[in-house]
Backbone of each chain as ProteinMPNN parsed JSONL, in Angstrom:
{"seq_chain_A": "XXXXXXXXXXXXXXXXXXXXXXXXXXXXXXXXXXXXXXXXXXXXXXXXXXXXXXXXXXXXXXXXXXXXXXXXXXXXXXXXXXXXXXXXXXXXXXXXXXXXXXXXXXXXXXX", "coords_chain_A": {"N_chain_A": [[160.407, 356.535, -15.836], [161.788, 354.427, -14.437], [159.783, 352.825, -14.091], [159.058, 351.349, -16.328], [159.234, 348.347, -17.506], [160.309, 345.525, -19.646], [157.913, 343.994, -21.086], [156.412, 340.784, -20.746], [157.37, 338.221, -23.258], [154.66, 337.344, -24.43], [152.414, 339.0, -24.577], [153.386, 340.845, -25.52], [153.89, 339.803, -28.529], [150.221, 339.051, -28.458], [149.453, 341.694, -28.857], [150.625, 342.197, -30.954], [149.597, 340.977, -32.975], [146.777, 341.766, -32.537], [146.612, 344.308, -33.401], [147.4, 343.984, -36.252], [145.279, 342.384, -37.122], [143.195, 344.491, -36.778], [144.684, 345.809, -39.289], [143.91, 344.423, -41.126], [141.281, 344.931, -41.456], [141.197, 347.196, -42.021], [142.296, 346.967, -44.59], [140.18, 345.255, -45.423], [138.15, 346.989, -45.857], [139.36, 348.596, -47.171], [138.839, 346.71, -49.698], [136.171, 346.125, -49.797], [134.84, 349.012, -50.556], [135.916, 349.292, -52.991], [134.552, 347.21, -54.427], [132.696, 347.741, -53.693], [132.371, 350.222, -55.66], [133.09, 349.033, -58.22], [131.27, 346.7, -58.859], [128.612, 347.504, -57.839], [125.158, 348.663, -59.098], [123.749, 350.898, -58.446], [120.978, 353.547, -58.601], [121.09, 356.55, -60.034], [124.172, 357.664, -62.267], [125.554, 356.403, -60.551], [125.871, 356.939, -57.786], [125.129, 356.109, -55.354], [127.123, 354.128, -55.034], [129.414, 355.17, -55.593], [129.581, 356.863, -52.797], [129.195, 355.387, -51.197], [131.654, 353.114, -51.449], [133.793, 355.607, -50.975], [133.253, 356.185, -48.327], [133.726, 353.791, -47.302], [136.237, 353.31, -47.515], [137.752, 356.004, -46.609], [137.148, 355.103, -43.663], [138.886, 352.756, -43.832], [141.064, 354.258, -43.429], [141.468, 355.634, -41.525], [141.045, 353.66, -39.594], [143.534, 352.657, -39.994], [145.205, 354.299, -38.875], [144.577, 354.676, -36.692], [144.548, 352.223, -35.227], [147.724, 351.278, -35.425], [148.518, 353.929, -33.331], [146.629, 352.993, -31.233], [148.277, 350.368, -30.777], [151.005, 351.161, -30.167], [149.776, 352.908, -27.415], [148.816, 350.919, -26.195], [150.444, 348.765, -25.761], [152.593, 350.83, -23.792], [151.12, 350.798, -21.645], [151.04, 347.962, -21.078], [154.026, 347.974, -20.659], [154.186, 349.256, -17.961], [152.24, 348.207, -16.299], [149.857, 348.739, -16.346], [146.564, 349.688, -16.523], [144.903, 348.458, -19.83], [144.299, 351.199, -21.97], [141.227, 352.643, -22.725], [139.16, 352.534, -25.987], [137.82, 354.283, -28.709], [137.874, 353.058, -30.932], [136.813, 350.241, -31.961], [133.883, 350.984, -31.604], [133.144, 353.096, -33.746], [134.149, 351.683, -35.651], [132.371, 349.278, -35.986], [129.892, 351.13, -35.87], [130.274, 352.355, -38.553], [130.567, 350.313, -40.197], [127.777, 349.039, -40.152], [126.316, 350.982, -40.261], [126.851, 351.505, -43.341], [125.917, 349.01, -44.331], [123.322, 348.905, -44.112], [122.307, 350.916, -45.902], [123.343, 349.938, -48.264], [121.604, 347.224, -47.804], [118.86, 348.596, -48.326], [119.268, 350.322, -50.853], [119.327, 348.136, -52.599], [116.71, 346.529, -51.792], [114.749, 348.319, -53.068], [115.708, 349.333, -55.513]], "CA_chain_A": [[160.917, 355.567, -16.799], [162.478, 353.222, -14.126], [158.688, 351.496, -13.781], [158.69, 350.631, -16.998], [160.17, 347.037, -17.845], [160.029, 344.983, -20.652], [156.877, 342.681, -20.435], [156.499, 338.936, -20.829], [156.958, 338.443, -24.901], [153.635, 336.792, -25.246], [151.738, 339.983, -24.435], [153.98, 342.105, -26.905], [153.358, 339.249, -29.615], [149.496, 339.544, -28.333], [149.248, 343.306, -29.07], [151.159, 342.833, -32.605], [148.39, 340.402, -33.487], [145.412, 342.433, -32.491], [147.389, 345.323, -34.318], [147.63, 343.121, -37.945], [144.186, 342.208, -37.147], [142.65, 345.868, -37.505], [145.146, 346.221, -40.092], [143.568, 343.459, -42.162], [140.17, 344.752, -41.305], [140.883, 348.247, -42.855], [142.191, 346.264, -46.013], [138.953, 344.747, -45.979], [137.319, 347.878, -46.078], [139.353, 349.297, -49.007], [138.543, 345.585, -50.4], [134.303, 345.912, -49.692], [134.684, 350.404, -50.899], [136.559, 349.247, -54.32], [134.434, 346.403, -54.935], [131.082, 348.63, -54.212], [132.079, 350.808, -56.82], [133.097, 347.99, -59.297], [130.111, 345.854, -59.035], [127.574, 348.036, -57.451], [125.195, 349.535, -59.78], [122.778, 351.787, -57.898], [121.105, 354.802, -58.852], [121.295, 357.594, -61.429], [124.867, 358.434, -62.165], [126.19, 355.049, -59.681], [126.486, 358.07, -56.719], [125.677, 355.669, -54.028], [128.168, 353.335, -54.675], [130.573, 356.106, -55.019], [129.851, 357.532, -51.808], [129.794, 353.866, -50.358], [132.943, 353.184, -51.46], [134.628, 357.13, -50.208], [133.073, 355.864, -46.599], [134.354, 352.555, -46.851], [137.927, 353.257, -47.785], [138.056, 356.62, -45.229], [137.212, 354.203, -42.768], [140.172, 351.727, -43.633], [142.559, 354.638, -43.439], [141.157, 356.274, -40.133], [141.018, 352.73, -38.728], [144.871, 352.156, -40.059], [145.965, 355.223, -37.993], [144.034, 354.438, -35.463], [145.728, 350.804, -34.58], [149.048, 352.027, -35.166], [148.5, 354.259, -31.932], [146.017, 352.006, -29.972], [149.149, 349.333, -29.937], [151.535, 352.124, -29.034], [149.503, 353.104, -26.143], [148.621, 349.336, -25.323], [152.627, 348.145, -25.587], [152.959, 351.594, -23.2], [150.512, 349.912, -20.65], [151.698, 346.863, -20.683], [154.985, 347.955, -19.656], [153.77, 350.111, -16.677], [152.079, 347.177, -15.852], [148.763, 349.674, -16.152], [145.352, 348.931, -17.41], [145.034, 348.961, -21.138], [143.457, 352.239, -22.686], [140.038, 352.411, -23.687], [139.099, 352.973, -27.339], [136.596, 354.139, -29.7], [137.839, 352.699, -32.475], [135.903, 349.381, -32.323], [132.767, 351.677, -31.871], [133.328, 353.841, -35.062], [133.992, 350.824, -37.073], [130.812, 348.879, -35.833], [128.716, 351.599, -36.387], [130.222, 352.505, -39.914], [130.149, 348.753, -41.426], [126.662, 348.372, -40.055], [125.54, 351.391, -41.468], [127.22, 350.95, -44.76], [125.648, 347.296, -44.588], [122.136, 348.855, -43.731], [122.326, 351.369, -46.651], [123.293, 348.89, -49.065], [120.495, 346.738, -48.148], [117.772, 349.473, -48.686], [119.072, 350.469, -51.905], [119.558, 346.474, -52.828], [115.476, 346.502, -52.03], [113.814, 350.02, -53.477], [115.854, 349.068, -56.689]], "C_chain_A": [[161.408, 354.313, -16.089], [161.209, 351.847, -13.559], [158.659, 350.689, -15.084], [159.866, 349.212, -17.511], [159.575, 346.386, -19.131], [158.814, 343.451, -20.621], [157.445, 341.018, -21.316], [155.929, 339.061, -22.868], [155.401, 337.919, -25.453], [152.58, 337.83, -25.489], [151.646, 340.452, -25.72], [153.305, 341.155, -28.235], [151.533, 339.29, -30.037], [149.13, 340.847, -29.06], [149.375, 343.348, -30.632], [149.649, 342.271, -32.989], [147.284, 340.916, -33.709], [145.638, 343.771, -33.234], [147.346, 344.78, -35.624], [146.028, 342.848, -37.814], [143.198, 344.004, -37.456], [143.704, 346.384, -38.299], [144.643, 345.394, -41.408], [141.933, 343.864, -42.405], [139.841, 346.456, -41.953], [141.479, 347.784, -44.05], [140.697, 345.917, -46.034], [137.819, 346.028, -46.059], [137.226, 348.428, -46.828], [138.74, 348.013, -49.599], [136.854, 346.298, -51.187], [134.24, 347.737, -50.312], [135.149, 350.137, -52.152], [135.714, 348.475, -54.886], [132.602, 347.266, -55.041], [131.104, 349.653, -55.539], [131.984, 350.414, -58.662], [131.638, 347.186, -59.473], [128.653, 346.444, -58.805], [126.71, 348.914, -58.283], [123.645, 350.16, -59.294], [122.363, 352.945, -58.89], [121.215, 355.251, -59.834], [123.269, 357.643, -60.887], [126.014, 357.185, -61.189], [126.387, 355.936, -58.201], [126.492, 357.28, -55.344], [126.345, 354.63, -53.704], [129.427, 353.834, -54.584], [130.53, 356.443, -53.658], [130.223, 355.921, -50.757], [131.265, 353.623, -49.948], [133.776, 354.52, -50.828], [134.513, 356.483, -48.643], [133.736, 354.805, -46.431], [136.252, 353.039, -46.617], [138.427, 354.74, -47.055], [137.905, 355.845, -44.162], [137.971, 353.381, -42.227], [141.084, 352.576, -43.296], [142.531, 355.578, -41.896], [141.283, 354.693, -39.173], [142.754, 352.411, -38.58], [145.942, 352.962, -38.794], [146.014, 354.682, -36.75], [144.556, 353.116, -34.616], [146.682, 351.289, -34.408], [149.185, 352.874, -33.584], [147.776, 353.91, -30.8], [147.073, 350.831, -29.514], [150.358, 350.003, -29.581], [150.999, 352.547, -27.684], [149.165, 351.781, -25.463], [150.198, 348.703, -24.879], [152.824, 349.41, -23.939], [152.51, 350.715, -21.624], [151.103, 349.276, -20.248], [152.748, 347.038, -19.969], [154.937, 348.437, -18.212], [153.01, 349.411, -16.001], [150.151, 347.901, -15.794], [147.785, 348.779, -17.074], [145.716, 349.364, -18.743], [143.567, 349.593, -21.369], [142.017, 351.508, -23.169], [139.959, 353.258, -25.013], [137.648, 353.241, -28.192], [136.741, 353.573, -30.575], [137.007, 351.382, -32.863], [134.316, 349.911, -32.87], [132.25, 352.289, -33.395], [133.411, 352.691, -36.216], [132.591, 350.061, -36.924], [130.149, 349.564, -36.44], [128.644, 351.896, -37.78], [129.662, 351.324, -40.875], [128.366, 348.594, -41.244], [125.703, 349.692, -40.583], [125.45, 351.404, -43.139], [126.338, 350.178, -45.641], [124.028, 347.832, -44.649], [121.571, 349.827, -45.271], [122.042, 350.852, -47.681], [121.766, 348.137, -49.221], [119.428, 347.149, -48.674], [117.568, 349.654, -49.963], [118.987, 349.552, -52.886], [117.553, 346.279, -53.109], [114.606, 347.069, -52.552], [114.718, 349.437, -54.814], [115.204, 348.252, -57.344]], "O_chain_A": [[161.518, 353.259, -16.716], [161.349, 350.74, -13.038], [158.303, 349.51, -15.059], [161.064, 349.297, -17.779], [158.474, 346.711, -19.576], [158.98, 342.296, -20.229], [158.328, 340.531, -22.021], [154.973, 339.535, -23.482], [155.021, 338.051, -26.616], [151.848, 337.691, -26.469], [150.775, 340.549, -26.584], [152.372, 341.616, -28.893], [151.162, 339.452, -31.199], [148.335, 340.731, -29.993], [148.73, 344.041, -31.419], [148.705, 343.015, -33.252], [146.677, 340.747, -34.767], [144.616, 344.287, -33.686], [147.143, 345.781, -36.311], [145.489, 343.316, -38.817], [142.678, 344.297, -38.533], [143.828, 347.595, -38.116], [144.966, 345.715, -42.551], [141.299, 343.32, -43.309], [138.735, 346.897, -42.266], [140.978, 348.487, -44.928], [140.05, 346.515, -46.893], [136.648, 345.788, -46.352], [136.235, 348.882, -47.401], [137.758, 348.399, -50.232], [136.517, 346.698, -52.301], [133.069, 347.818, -50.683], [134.683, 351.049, -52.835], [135.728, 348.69, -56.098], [131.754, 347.341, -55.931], [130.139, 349.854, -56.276], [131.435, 350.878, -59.662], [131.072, 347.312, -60.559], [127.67, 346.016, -59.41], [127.194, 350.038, -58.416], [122.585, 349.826, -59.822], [123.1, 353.314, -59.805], [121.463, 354.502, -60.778], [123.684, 357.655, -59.728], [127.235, 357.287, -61.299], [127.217, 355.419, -57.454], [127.305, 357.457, -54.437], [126.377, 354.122, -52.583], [130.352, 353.388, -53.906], [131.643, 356.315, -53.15], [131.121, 355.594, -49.981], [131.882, 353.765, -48.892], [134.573, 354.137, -49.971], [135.488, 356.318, -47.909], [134.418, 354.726, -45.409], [137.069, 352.997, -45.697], [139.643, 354.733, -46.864], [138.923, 355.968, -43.48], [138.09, 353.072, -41.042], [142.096, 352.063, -42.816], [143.524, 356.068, -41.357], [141.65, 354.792, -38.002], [143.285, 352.05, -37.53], [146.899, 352.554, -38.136], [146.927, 354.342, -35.997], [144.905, 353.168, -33.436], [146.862, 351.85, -33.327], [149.949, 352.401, -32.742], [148.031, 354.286, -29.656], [147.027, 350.324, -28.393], [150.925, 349.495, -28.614], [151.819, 352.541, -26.766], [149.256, 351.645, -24.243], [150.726, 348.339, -23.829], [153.205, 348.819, -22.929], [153.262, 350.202, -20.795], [151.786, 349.485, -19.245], [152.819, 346.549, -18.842], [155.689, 347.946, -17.37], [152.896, 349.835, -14.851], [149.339, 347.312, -15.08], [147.926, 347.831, -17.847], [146.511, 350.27, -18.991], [142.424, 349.165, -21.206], [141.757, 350.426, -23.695], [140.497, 354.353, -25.175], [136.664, 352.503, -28.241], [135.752, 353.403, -31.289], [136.512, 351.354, -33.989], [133.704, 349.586, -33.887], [131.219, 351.984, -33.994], [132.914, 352.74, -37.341], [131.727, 350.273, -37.775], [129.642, 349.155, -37.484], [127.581, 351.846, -38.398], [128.834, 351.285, -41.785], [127.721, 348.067, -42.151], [124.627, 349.546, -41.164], [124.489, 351.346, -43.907], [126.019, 350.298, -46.824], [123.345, 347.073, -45.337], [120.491, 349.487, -45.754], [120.947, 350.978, -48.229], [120.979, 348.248, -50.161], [118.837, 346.407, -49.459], [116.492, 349.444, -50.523], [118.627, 349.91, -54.008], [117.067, 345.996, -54.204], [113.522, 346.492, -52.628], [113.858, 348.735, -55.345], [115.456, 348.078, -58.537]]}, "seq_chain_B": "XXXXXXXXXXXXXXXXXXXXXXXXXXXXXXXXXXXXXXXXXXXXXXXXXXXXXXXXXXXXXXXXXXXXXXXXXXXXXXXXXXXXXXXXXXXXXXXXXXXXXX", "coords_chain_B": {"N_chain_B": [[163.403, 330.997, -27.025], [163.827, 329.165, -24.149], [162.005, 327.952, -22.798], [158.942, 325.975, -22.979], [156.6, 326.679, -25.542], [153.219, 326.257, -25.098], [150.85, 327.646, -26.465], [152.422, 328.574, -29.233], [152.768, 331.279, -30.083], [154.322, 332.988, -31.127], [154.743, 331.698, -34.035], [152.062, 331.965, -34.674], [151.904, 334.748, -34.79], [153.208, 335.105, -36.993], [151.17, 333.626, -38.671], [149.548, 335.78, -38.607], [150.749, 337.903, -39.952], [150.993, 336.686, -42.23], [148.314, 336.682, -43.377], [147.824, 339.282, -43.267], [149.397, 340.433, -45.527], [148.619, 338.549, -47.451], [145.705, 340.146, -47.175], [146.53, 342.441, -48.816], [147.568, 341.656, -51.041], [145.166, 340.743, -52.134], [143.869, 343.252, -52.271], [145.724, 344.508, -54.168], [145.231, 342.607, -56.715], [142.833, 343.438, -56.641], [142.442, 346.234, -57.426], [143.989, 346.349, -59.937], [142.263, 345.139, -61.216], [140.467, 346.857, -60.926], [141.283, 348.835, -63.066], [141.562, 348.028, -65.098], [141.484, 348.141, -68.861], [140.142, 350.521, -68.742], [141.286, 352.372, -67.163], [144.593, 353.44, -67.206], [146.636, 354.266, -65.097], [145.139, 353.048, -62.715], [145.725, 350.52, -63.014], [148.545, 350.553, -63.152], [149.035, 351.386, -60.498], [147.821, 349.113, -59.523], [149.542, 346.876, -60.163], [151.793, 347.84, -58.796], [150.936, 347.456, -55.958], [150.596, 344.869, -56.152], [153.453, 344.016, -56.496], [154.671, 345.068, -54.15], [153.258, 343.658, -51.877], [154.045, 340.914, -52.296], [156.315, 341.213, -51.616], [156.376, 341.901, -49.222], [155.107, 339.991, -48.027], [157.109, 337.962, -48.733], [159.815, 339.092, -46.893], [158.408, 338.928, -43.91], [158.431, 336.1, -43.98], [160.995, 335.649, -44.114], [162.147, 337.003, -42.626], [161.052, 335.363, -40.099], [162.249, 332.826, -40.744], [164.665, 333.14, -39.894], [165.196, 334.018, -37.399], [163.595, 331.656, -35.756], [163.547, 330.157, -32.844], [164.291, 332.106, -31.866], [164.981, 335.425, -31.199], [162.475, 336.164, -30.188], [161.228, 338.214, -30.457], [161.728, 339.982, -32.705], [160.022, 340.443, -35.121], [158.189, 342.331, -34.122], [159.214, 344.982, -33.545], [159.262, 348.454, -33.127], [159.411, 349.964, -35.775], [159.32, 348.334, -37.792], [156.282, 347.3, -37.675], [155.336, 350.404, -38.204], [156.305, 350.743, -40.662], [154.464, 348.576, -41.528], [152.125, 349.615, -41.363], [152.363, 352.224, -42.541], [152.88, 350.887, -45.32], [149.886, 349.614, -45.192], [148.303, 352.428, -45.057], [149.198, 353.709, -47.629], [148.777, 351.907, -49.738], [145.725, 352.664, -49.007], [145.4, 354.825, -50.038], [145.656, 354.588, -52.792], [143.68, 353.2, -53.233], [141.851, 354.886, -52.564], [141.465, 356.486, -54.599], [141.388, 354.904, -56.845], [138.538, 354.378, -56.238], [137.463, 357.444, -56.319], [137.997, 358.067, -59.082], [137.171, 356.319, -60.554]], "CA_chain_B": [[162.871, 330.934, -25.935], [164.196, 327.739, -23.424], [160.724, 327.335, -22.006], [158.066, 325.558, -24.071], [155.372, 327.278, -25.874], [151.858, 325.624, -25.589], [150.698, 328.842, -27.281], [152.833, 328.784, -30.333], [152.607, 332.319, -30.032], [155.6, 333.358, -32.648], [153.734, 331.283, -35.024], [150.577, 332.445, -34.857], [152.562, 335.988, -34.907], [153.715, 334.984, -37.948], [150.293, 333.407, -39.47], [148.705, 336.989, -38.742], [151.403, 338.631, -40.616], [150.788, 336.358, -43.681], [146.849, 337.096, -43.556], [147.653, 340.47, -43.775], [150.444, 340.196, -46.638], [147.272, 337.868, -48.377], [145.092, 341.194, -47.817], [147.21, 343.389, -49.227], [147.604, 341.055, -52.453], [143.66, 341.085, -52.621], [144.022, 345.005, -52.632], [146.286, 344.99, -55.353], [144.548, 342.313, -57.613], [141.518, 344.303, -56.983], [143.249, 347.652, -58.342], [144.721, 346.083, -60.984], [140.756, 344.71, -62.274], [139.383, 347.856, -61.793], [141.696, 349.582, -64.013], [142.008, 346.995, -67.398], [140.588, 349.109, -69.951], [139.977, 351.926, -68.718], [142.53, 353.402, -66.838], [146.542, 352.674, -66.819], [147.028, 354.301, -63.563], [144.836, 352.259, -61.828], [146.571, 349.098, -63.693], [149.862, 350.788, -62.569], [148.65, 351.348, -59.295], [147.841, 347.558, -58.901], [151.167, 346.322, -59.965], [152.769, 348.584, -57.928], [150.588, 346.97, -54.942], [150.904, 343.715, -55.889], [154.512, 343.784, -56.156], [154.745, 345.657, -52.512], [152.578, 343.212, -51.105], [154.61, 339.795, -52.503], [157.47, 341.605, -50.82], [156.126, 342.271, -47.509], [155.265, 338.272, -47.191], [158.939, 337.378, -47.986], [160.146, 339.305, -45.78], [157.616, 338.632, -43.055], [159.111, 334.763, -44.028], [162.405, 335.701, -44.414], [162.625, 337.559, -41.309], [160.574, 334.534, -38.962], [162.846, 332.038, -40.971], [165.945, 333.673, -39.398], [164.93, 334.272, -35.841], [163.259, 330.775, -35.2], [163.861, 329.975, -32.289], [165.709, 332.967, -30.986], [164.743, 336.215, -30.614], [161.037, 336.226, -30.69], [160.651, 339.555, -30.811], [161.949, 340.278, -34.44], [158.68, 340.745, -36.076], [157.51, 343.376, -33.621], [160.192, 346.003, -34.015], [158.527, 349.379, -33.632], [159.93, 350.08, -37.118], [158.762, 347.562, -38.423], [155.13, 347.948, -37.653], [155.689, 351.559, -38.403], [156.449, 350.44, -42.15], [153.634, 348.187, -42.044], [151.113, 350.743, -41.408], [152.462, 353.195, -43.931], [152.073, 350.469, -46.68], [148.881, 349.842, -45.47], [148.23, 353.911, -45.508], [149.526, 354.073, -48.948], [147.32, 350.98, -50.437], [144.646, 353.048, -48.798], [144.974, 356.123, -50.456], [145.558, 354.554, -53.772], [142.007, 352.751, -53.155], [140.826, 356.231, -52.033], [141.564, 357.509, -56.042], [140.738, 354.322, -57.405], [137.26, 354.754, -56.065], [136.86, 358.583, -56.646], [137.9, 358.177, -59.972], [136.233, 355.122, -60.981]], "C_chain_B": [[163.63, 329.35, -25.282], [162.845, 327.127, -23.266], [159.998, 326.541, -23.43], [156.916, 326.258, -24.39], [153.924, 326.755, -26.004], [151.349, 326.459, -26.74], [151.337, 329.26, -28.605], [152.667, 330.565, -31.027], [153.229, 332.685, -31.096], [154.576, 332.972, -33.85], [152.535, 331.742, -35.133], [150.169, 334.264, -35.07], [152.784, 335.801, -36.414], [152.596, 334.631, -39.365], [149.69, 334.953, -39.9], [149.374, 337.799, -39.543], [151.305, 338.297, -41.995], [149.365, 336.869, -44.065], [147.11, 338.198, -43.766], [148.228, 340.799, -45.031], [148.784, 339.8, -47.47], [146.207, 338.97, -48.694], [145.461, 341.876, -49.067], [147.074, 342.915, -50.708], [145.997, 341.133, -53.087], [143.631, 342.265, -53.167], [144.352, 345.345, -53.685], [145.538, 344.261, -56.826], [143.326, 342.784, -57.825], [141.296, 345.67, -58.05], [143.373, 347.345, -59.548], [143.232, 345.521, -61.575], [139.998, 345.783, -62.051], [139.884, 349.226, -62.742], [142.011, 349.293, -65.277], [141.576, 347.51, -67.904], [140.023, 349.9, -69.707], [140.61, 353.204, -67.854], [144.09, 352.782, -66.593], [146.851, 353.058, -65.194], [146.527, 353.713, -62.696], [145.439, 350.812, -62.097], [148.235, 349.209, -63.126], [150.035, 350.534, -61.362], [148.939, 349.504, -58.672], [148.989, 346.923, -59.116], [151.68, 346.122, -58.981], [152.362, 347.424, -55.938], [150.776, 345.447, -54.477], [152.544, 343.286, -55.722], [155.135, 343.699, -54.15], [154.324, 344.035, -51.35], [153.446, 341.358, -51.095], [156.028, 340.386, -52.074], [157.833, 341.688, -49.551], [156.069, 340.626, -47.253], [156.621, 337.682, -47.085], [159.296, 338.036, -46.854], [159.763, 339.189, -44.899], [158.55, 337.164, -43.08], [160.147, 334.372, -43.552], [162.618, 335.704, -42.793], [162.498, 336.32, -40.084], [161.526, 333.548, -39.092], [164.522, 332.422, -39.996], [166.119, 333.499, -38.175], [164.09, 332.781, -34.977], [163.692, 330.177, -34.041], [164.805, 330.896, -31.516], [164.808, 333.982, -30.51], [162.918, 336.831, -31.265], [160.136, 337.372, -31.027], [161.088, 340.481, -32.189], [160.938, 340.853, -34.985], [157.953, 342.241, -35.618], [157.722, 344.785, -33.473], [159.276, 346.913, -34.302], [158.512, 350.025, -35.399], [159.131, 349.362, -38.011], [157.003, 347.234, -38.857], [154.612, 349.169, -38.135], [155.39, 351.452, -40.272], [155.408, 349.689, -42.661], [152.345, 348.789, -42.476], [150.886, 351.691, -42.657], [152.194, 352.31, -45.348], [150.555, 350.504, -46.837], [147.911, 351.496, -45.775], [147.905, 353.733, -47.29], [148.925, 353.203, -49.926], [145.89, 351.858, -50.496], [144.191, 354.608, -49.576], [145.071, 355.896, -51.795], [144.1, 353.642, -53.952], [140.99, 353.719, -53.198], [140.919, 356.421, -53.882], [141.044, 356.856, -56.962], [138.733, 354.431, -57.496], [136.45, 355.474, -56.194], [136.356, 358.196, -58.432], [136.979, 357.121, -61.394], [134.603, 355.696, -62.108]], "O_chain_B": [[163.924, 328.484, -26.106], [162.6, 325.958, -23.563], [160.435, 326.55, -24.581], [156.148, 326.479, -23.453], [153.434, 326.85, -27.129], [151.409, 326.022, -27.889], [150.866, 330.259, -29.147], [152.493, 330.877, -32.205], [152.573, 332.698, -32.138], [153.816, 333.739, -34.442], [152.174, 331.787, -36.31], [149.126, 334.873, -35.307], [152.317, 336.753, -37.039], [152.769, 334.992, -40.529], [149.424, 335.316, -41.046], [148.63, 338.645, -40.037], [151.441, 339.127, -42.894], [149.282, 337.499, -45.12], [146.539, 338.498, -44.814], [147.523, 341.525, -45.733], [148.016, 340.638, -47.941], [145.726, 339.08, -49.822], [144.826, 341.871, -50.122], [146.54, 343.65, -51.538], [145.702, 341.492, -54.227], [143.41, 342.44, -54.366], [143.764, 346.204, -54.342], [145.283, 344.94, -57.821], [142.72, 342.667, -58.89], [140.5, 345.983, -58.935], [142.842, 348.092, -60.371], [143.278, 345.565, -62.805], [138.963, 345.935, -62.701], [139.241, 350.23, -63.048], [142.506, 349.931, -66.207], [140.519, 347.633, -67.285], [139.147, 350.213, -70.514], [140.47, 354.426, -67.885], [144.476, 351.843, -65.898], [147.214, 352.276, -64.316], [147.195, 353.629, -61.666], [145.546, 350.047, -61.138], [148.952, 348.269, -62.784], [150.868, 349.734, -60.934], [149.723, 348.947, -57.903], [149.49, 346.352, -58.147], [152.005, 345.121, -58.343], [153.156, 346.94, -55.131], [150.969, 344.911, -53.386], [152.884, 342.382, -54.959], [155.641, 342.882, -53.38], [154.958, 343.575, -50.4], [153.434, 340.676, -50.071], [156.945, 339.63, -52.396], [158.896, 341.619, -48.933], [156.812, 340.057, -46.454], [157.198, 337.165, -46.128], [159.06, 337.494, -45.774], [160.75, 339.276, -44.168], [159.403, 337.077, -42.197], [160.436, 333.375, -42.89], [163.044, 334.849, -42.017], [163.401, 336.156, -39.264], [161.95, 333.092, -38.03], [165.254, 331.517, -39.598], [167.095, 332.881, -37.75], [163.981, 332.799, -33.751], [164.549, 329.362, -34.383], [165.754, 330.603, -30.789], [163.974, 333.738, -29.638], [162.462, 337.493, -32.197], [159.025, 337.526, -31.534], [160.642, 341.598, -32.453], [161.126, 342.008, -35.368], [157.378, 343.041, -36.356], [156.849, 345.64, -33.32], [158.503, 346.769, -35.249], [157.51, 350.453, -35.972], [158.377, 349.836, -38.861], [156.574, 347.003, -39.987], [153.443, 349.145, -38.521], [154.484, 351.979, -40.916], [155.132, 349.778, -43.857], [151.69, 348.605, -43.502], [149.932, 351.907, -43.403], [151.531, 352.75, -46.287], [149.915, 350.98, -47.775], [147.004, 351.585, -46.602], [146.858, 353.662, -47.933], [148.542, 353.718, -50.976], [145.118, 351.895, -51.454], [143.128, 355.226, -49.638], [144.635, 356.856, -52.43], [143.609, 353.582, -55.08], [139.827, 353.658, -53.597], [139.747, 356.481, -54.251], [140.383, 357.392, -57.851], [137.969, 354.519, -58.458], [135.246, 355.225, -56.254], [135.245, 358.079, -58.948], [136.491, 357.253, -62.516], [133.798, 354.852, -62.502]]}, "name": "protein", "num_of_chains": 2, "seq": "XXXXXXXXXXXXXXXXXXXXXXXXXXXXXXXXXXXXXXXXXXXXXXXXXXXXXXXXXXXXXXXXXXXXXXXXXXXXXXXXXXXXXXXXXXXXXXXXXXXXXXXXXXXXXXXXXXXXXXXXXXXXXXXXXXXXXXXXXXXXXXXXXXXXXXXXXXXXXXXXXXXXXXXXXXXXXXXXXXXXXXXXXXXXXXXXXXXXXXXXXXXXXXXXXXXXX"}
């Protein structure tokens, strides 16, 4: 405990930022999962804008967690003066939105 | 801070906190249009969100308005983050029901 010191505030302010930033980016996911099921009208039954939407808006709330303890372990870093953690969580959201996005389009064209 | 900030860091701490507040209000006016006529709880729901969410920006305001110039680390308060999360959580799971139930 006596390595760790209190870093230089621009860091900490840094960290919050990129923290509110994937917190704005799983809002926008419930946003784009609420709005597929409102507007989206696929299908027999609307099922793949339901499931759209379920993926989208698990996504915002696995991503919400997921910040929350990527800027706990980044703040941790920082003080220890250590590298900052690597993460999947960019990965997982990439690949979700862009399949989401790829889905969408298909059923957007075959309709 | 004494020193000078090129970086306007605080501020720009403070913009990111309104953008998210501004989500959040999307969230709730979203809720609240996909439950008009045909469900109250999702109409409740959105209230409920939009209220939350025109609460979180004052205070986000309130709080930066206070500390200007002082203690720049106000905003970042594990707590505080902590609480932001869980709203966003709790938006997210009333999106999750909106969406099932839809």
């Amino acid at each position: 405990m006596s390595e760790e010191e209190e870093p230089d505030y621009r860091f900490t302010l840094a960290n919050e930022r990129t923290y509110l930033a994937y917190l704005r980016t799983s809002l926008a996911c419930y946003a784009g999962g609420l709005s597929a099921v409102q507007f989206l009208d696929l299908g027999p039954d609307r099922w793949p804008a339901r499931i759209i939407g379920i993926v989208l808006v698990l996504t915002g709330i696995i991503t919400t967690a997921g910040a929350f303890r990527r800027w706990q372990l980044n703040l941790s870093a920082i003080r220890r003066g250590g590298a900052l953690p690597a993460s999947r969580l960019p990965l997982m959201l990439g690949a979700t939105i862009a399949t989401v996005g790829l889905i969408g389009l298909l059923f957007s064209l075959w309709r | 801070m004494s020193t000078p900030d090129p970086g306007r860091q605080p501020e720009r701490t403070l913009l990111a906190w309104r953008r998210t507040a501004l989500g959040l209000i999307a969230n709730g006016a979203l809720l609240l249009a996909s439950g008009h006529g045909s469900s109250q709880v999702r109409t409740g729901l959105g209230i409920v969100v939009l209220v939350l969410s025109l609460g979180c920006w004052t205070a986000v305001s309130a709080v930066y308005r206070r500390t200007k110039g002082g203690a720049v680390h106000a905003l970042g308060h594990q707590h505080v983050l902590r609480v932001a999360a869980g709203l966003v959580l709790v938006v997210g799971l009333f999106d999750l029901y909106a969406v099932i139930t839809r």
